[in-house]
Predicted model as a PDB file, atoms N, CA, C, CB and O in Angstrom, pLDDT in the B-factor column:
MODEL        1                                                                  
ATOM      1  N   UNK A   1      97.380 159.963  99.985  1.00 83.00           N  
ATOM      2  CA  UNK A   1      95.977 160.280 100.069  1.00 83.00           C  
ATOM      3  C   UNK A   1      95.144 159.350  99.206  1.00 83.00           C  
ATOM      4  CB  UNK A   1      95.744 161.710  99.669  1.00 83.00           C  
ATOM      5  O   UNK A   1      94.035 158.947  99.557  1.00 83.00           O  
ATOM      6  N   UNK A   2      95.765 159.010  97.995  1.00 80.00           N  
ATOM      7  CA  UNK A   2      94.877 158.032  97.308  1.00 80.00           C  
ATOM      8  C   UNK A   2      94.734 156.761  97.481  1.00 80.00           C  
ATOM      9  CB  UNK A   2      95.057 158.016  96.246  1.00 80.00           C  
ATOM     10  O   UNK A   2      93.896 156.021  96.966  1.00 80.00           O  
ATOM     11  N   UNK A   3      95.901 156.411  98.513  1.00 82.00           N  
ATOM     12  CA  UNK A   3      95.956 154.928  99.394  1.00 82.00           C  
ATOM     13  C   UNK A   3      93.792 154.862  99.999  1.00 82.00           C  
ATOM     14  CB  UNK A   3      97.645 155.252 101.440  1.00 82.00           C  
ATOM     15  O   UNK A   3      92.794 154.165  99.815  1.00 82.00           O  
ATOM     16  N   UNK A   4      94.194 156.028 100.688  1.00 87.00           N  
ATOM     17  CA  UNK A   4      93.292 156.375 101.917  1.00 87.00           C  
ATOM     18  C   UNK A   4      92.137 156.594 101.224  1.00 87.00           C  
ATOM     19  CB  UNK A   4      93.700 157.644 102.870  1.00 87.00           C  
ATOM     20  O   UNK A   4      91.071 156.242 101.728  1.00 87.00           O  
ATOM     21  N   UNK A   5      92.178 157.226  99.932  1.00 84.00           N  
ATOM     22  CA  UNK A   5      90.662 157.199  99.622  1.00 84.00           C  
ATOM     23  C   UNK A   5      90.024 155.658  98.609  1.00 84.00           C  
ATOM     24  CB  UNK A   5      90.408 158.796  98.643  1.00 84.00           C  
ATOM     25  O   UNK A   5      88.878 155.326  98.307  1.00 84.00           O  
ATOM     26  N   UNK A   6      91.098 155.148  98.381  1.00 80.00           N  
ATOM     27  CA  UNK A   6      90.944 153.883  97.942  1.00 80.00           C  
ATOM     28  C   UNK A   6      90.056 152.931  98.593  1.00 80.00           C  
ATOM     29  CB  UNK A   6      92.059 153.393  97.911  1.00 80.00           C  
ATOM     30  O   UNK A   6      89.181 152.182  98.158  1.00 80.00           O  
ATOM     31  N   UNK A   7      90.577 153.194  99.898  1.00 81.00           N  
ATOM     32  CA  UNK A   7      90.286 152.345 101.328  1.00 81.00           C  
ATOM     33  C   UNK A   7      89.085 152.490 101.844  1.00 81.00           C  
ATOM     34  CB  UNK A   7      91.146 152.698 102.480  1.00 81.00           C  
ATOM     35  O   UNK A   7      88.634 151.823 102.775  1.00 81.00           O  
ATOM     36  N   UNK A   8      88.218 153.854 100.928  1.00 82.00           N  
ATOM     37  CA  UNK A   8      87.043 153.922 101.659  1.00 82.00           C  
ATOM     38  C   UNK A   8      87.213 155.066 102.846  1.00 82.00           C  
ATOM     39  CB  UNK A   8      86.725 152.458 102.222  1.00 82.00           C  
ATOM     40  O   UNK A   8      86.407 154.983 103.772  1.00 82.00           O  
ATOM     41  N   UNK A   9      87.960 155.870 102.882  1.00 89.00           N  
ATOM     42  CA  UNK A   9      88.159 156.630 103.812  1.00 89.00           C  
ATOM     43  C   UNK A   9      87.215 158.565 102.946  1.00 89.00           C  
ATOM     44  CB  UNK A   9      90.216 156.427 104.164  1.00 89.00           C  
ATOM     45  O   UNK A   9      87.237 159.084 101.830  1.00 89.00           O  
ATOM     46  N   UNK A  10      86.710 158.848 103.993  1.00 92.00           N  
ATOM     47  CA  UNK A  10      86.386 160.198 103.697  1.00 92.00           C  
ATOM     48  C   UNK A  10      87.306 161.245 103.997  1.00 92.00           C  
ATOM     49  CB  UNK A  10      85.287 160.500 104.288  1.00 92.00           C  
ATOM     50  O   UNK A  10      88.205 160.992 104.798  1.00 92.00           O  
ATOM     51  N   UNK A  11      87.202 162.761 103.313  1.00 93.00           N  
ATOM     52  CA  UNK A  11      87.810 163.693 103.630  1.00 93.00           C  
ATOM     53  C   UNK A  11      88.263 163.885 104.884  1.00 93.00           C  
ATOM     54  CB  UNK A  11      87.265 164.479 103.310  1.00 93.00           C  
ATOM     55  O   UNK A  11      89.424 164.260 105.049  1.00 93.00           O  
ATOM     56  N   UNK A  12      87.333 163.635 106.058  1.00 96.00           N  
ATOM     57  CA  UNK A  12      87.696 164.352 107.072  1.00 96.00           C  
ATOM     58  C   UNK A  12      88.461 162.988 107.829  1.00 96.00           C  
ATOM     59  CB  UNK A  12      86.365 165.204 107.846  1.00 96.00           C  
ATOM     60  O   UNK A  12      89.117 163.116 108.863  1.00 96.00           O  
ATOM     61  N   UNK A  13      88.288 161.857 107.229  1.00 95.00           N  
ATOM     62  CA  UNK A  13      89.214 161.022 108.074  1.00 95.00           C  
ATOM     63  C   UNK A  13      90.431 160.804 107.507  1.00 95.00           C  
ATOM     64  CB  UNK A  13      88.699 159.761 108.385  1.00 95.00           C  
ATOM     65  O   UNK A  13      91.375 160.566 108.262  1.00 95.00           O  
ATOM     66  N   UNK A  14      90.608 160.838 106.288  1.00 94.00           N  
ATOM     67  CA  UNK A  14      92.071 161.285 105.673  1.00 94.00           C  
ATOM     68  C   UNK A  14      92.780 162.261 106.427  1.00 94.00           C  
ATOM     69  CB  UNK A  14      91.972 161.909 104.268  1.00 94.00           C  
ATOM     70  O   UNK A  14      93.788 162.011 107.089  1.00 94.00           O  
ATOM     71  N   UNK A  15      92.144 163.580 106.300  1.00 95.00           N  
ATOM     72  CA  UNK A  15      92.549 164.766 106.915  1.00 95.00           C  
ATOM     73  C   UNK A  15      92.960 164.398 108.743  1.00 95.00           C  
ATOM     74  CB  UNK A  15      91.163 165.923 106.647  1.00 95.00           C  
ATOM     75  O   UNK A  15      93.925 164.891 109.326  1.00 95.00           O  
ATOM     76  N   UNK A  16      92.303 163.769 109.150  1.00 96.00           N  
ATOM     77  CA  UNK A  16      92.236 162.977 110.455  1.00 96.00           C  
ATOM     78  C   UNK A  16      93.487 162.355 110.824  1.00 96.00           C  
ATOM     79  CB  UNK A  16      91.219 161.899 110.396  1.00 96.00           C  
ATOM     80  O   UNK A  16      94.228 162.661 111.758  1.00 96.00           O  
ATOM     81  N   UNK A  17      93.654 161.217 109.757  1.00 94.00           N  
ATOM     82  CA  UNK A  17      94.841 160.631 110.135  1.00 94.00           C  
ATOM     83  C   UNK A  17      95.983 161.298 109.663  1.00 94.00           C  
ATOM     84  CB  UNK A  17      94.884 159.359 109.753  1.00 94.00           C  
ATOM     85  O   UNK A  17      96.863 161.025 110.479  1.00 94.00           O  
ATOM     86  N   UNK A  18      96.506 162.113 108.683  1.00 95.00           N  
ATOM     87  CA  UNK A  18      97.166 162.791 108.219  1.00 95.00           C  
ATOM     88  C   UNK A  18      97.648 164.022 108.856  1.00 95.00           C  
ATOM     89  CB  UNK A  18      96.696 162.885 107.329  1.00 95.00           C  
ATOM     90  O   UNK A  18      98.487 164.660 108.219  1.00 95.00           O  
ATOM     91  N   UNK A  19      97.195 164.565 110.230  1.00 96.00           N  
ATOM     92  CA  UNK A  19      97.116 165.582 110.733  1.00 96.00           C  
ATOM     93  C   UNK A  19      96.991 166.705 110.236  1.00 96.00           C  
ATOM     94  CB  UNK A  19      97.762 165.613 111.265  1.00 96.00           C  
ATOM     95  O   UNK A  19      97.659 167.663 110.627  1.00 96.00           O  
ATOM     96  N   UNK A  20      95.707 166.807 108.854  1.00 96.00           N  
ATOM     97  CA  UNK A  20      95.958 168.066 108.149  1.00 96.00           C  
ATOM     98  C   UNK A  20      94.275 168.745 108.437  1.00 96.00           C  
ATOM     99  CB  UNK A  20      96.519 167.765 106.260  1.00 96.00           C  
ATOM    100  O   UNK A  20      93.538 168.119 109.198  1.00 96.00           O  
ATOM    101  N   UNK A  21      93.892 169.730 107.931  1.00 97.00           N  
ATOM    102  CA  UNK A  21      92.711 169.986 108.181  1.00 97.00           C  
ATOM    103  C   UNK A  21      91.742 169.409 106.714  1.00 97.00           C  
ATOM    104  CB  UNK A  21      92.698 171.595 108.575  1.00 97.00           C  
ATOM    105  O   UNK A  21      92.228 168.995 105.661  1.00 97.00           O  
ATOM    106  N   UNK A  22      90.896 169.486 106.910  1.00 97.00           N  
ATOM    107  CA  UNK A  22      89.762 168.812 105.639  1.00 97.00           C  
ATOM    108  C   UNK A  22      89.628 169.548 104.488  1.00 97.00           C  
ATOM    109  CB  UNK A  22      88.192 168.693 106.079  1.00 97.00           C  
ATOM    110  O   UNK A  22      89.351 169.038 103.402  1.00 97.00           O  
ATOM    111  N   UNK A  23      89.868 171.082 104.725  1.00 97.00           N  
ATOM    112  CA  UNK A  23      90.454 171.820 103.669  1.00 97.00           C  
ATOM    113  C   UNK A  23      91.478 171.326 102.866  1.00 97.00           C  
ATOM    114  CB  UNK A  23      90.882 172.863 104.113  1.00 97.00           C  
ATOM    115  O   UNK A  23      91.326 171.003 101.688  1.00 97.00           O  
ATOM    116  N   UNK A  24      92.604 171.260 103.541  1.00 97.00           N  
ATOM    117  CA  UNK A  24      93.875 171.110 102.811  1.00 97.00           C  
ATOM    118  C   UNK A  24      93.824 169.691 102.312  1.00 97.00           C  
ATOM    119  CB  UNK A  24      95.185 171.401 103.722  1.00 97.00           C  
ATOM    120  O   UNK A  24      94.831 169.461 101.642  1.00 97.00           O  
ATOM    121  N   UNK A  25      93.046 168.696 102.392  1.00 95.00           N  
ATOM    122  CA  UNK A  25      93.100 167.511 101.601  1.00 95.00           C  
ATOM    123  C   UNK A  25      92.229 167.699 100.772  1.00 95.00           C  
ATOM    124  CB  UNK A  25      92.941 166.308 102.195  1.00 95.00           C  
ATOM    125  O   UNK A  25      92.369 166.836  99.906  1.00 95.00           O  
ATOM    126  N   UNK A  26      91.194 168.505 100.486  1.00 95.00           N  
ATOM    127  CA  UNK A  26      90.192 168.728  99.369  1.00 95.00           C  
ATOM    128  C   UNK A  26      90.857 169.523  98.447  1.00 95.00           C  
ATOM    129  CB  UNK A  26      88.866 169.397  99.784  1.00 95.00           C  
ATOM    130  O   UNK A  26      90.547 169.534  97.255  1.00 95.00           O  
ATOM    131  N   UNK A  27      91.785 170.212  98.940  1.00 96.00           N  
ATOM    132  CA  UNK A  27      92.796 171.239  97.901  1.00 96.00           C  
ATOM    133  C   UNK A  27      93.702 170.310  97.475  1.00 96.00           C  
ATOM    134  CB  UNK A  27      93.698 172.621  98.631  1.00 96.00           C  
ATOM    135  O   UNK A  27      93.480 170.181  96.271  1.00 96.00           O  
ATOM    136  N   UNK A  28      94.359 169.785  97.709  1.00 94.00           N  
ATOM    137  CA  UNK A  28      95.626 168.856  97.386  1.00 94.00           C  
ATOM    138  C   UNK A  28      95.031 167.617  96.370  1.00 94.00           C  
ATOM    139  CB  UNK A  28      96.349 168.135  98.989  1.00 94.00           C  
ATOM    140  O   UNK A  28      95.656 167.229  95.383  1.00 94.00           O  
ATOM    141  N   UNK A  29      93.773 167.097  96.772  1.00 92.00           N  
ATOM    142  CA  UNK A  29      93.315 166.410  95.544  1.00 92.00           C  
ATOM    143  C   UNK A  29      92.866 167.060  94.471  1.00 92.00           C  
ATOM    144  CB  UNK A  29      92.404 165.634  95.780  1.00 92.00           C  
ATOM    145  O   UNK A  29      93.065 166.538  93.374  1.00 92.00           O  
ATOM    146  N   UNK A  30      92.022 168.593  94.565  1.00 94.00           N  
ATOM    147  CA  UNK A  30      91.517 169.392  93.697  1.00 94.00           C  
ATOM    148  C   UNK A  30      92.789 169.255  92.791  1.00 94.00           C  
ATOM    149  CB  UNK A  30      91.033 170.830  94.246  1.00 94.00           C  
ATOM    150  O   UNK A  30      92.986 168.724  91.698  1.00 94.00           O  
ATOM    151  N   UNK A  31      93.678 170.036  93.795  1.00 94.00           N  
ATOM    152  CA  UNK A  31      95.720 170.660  92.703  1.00 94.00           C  
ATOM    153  C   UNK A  31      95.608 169.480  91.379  1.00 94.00           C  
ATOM    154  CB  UNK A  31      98.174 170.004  94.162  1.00 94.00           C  
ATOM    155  O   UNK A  31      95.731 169.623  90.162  1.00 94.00           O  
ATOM    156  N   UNK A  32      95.300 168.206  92.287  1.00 91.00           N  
ATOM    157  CA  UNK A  32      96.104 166.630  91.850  1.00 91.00           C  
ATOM    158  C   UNK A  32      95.044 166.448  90.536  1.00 91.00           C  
ATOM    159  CB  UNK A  32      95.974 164.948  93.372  1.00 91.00           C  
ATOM    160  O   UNK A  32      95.380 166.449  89.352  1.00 91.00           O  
ATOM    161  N   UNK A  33      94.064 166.336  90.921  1.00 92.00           N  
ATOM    162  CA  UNK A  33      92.581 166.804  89.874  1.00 92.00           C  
ATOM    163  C   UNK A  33      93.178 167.262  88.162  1.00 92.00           C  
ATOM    164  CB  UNK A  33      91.603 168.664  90.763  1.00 92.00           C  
ATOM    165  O   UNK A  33      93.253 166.823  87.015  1.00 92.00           O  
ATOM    166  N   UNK A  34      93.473 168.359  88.939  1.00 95.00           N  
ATOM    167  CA  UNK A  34      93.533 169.340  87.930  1.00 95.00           C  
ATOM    168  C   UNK A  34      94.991 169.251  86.960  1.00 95.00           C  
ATOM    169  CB  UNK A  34      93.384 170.770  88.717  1.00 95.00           C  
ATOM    170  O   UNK A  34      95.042 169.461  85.749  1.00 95.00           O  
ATOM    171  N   UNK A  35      95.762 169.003  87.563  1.00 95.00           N  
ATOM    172  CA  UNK A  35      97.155 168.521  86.963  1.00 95.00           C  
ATOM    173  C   UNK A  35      97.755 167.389  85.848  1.00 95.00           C  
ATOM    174  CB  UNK A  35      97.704 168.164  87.976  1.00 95.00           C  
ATOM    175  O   UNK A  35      98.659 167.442  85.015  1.00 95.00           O  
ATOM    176  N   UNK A  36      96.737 166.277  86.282  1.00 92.00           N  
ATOM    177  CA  UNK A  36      96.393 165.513  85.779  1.00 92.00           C  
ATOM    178  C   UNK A  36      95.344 164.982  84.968  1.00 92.00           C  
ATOM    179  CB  UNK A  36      96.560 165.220  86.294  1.00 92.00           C  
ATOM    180  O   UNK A  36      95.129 163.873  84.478  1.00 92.00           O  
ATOM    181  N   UNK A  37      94.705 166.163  84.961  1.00 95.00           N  
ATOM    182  CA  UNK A  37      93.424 166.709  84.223  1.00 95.00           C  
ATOM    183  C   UNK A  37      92.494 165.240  84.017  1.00 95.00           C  
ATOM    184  CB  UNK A  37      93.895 167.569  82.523  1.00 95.00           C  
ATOM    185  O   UNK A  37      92.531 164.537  83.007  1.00 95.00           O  
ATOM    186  N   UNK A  38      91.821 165.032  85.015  1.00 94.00           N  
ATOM    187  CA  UNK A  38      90.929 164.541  85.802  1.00 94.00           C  
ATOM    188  C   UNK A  38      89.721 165.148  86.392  1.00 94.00           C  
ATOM    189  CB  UNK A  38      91.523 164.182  86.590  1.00 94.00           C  
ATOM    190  O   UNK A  38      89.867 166.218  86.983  1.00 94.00           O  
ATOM    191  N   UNK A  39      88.639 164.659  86.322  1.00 93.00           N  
ATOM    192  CA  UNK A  39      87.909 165.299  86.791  1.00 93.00           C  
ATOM    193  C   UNK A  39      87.062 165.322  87.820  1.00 93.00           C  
ATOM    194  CB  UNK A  39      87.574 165.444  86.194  1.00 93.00           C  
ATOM    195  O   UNK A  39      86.308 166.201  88.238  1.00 93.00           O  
ATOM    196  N   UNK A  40      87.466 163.389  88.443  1.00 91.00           N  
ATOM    197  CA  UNK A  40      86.760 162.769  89.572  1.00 91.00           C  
ATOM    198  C   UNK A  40      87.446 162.595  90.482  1.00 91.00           C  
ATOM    199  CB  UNK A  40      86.203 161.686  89.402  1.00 91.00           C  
ATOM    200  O   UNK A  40      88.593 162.847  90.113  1.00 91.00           O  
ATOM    201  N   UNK A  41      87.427 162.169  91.956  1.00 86.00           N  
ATOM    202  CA  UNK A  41      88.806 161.522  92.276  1.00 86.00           C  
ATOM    203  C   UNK A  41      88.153 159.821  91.976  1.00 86.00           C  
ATOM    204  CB  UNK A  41      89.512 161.955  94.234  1.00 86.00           C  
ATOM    205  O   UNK A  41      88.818 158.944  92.526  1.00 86.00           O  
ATOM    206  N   UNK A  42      87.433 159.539  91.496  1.00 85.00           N  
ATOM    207  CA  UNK A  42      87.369 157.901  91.235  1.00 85.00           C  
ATOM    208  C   UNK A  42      88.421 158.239  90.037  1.00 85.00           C  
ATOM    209  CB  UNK A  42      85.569 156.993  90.744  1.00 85.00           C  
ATOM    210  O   UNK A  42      89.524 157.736  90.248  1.00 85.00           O  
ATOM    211  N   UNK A  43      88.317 159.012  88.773  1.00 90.00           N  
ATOM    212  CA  UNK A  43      89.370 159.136  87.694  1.00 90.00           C  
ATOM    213  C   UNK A  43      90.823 159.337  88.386  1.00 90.00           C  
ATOM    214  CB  UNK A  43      89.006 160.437  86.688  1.00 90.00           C  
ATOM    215  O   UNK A  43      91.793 158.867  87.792  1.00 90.00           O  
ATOM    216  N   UNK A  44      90.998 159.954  89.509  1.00 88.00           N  
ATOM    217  CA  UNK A  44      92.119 160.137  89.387  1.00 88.00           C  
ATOM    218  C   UNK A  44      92.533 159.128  90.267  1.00 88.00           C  
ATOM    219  CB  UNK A  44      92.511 161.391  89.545  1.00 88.00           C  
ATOM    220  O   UNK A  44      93.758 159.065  90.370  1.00 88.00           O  
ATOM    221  N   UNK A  45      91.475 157.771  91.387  1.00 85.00           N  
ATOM    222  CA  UNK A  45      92.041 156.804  92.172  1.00 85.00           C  
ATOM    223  C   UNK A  45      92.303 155.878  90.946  1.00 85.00           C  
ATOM    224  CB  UNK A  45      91.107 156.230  93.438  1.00 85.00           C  
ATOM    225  O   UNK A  45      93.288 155.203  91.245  1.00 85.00           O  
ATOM    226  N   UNK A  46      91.891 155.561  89.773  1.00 86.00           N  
ATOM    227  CA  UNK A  46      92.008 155.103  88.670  1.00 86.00           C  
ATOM    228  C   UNK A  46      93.208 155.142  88.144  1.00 86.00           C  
ATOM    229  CB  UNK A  46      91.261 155.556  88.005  1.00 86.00           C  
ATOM    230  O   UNK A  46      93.978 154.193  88.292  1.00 86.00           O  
ATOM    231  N   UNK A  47      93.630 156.529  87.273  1.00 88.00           N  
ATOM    232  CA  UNK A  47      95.401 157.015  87.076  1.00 88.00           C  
ATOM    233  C   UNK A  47      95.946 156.539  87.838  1.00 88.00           C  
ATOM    234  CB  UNK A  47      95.950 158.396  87.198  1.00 88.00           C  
ATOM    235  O   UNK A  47      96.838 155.813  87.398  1.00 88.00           O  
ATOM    236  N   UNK A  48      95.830 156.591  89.299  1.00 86.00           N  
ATOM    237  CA  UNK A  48      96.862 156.308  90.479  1.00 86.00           C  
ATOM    238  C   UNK A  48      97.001 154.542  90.208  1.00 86.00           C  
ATOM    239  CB  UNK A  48      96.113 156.843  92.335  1.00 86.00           C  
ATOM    240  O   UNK A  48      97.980 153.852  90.493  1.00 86.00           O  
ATOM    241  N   UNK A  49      95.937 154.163  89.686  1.00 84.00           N  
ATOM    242  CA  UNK A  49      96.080 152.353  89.682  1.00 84.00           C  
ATOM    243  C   UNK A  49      96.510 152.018  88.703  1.00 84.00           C  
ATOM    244  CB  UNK A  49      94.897 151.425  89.783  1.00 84.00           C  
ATOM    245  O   UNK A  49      97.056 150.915  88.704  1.00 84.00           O  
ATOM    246  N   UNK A  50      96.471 152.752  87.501  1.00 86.00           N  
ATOM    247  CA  UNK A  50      96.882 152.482  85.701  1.00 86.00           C  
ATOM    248  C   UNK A  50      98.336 152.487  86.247  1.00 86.00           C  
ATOM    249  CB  UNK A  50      96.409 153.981  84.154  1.00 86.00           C  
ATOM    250  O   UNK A  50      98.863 151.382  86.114  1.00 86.00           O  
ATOM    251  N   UNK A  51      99.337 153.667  86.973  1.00 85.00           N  
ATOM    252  CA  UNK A  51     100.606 153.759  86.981  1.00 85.00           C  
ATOM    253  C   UNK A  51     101.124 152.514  88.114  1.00 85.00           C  
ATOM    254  CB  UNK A  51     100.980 155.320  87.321  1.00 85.00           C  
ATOM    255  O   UNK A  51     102.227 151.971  88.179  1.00 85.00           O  
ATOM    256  N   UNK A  52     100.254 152.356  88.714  1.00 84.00           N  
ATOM    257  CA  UNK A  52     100.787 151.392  89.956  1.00 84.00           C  
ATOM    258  C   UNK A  52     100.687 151.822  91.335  1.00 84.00           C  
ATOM    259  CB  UNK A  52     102.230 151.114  89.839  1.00 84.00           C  
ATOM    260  O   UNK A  52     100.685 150.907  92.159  1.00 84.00           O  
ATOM    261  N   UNK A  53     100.616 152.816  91.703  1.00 83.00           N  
ATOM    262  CA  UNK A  53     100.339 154.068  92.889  1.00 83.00           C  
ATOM    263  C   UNK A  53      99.478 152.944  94.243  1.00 83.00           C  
ATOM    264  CB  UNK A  53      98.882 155.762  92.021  1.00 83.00           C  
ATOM    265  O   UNK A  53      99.980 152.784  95.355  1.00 83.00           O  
ATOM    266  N   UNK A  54      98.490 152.461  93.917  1.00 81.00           N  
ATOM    267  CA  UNK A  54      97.597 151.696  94.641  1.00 81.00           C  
ATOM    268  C   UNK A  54      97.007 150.895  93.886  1.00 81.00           C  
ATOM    269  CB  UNK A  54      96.733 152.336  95.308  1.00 81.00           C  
ATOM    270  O   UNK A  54      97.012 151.052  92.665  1.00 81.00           O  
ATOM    271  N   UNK A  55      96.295 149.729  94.584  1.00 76.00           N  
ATOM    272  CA  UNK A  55      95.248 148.832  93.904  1.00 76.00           C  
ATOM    273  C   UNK A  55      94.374 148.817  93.255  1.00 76.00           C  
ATOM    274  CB  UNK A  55      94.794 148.379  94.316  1.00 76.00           C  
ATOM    275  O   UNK A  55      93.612 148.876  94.220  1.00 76.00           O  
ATOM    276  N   UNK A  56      93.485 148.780  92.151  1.00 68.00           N  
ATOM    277  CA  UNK A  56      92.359 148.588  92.056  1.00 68.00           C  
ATOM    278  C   UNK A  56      91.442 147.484  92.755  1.00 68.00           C  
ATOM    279  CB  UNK A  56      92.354 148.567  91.001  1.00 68.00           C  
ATOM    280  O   UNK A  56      91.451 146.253  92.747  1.00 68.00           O  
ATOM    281  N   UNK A  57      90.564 148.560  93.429  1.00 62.00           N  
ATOM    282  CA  UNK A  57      89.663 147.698  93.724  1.00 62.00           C  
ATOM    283  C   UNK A  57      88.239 147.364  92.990  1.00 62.00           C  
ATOM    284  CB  UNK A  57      89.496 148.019  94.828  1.00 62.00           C  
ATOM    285  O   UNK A  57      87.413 148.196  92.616  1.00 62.00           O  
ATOM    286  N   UNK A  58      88.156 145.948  92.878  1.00 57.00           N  
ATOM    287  CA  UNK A  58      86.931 146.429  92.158  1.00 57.00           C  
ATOM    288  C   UNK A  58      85.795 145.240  92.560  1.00 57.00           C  
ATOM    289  CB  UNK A  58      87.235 146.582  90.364  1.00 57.00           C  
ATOM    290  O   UNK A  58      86.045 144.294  93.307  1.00 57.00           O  
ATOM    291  N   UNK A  59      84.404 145.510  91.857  1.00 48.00           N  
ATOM    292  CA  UNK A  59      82.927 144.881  92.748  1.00 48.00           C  
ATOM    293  C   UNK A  59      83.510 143.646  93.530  1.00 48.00           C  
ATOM    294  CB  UNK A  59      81.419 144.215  91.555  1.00 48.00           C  
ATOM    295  O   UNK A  59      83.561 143.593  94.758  1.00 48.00           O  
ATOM    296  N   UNK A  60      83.946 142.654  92.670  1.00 48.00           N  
ATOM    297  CA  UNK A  60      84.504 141.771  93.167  1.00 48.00           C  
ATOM    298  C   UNK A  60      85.138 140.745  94.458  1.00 48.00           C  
ATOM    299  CB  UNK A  60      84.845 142.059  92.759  1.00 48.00           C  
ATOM    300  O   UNK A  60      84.847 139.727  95.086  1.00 48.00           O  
ATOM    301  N   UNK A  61      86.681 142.261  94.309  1.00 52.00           N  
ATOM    302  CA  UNK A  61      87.349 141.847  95.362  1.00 52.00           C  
ATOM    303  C   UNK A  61      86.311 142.345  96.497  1.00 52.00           C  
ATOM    304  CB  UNK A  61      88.869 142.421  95.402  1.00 52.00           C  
ATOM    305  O   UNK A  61      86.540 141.627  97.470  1.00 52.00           O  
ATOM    306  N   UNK A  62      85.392 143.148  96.775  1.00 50.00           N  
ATOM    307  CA  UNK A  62      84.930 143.563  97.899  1.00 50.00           C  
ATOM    308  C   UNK A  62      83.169 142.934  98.055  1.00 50.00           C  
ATOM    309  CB  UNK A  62      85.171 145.251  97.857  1.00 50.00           C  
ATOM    310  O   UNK A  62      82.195 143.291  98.719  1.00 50.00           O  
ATOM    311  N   UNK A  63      83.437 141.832  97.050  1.00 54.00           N  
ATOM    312  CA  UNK A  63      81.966 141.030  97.625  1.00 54.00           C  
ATOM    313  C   UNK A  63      80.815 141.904  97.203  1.00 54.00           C  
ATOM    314  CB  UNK A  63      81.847 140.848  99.468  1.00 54.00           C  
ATOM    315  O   UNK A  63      79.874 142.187  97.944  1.00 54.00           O  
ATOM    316  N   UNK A  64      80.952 142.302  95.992  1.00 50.00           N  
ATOM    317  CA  UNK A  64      79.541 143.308  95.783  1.00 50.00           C  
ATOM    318  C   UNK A  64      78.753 142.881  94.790  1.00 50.00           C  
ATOM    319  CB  UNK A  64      79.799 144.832  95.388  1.00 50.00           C  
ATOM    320  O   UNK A  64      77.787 143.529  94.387  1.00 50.00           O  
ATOM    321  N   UNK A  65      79.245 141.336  94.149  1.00 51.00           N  
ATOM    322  CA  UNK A  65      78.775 141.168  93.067  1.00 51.00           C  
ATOM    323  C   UNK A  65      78.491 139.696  93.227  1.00 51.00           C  
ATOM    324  CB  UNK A  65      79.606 141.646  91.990  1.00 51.00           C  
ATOM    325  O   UNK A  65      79.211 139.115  94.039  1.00 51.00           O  
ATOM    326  N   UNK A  66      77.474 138.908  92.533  1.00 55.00           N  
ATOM    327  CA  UNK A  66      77.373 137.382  92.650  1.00 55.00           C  
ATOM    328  C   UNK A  66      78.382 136.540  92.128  1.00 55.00           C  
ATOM    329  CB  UNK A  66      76.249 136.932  92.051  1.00 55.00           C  
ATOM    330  O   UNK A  66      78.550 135.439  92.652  1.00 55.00           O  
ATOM    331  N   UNK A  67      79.287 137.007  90.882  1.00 50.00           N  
ATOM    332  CA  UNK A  67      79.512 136.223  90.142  1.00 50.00           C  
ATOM    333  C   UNK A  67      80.896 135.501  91.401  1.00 50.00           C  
ATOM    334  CB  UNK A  67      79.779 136.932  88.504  1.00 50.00           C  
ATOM    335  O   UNK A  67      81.087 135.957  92.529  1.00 50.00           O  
ATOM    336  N   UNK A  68      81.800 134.117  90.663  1.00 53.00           N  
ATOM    337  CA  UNK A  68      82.588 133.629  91.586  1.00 53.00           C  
ATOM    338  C   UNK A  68      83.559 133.909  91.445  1.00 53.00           C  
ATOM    339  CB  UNK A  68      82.621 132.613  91.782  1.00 53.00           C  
ATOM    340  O   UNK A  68      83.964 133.978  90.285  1.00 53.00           O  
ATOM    341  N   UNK A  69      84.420 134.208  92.506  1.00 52.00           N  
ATOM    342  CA  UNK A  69      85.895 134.853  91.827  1.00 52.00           C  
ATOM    343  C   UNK A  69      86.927 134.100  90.925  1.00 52.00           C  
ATOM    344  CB  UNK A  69      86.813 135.260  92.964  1.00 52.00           C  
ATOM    345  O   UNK A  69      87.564 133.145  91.368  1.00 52.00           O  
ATOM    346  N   UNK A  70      87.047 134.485  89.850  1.00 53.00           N  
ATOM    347  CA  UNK A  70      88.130 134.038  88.980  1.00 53.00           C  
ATOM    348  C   UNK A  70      89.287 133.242  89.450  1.00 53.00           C  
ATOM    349  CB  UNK A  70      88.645 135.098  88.433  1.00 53.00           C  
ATOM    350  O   UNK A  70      90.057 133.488  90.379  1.00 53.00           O  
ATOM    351  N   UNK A  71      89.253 131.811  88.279  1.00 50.00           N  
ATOM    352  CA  UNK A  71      90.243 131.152  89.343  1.00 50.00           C  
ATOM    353  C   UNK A  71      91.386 131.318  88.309  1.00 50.00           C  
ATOM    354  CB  UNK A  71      89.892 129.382  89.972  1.00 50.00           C  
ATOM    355  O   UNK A  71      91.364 131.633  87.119  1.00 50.00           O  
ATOM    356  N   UNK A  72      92.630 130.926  89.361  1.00 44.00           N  
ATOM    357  CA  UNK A  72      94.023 131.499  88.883  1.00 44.00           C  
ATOM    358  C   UNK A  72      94.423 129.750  88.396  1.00 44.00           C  
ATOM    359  CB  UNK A  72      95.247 132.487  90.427  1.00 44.00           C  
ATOM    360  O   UNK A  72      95.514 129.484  87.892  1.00 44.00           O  
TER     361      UNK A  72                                                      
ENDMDL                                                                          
END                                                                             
């Protein structure tokens, strides 16, 4: 789920592709929320990127910002 909300995806299209209802993915992040005692899901798409779980994305990689991308 935190792939999917990473990605820019909303509740009901998570729930969408997942075959679950929009309930049960607002509960399952709430559970995840709360477990991890978090209080956003940006905090908890965050945790998920500190451990390795998914990417951070940030202004950058998605062209939201002027500056030039960092060269390697």
């Amino acid at each position: 789920m935190c792939r999917l909300l990473v990605s820019g995806h909303s509740i009901d299209a998570i729930a969408e592709q997942l075959n679950l209802s929009p309930k049960t993915v607002a509960n399952k992040l709430s559970t995840a929320r709360r477990k991890l005692d978090v209080s956003s899901d940006i905090e908890l798409v965050k945790l998920a990127s500190e451990v390795g779980l998914v990417p951070w994305v940030t202004e950058r990689r998605l062209g939201l910002t002027d500056a030039p991308p960092a060269s390697r």
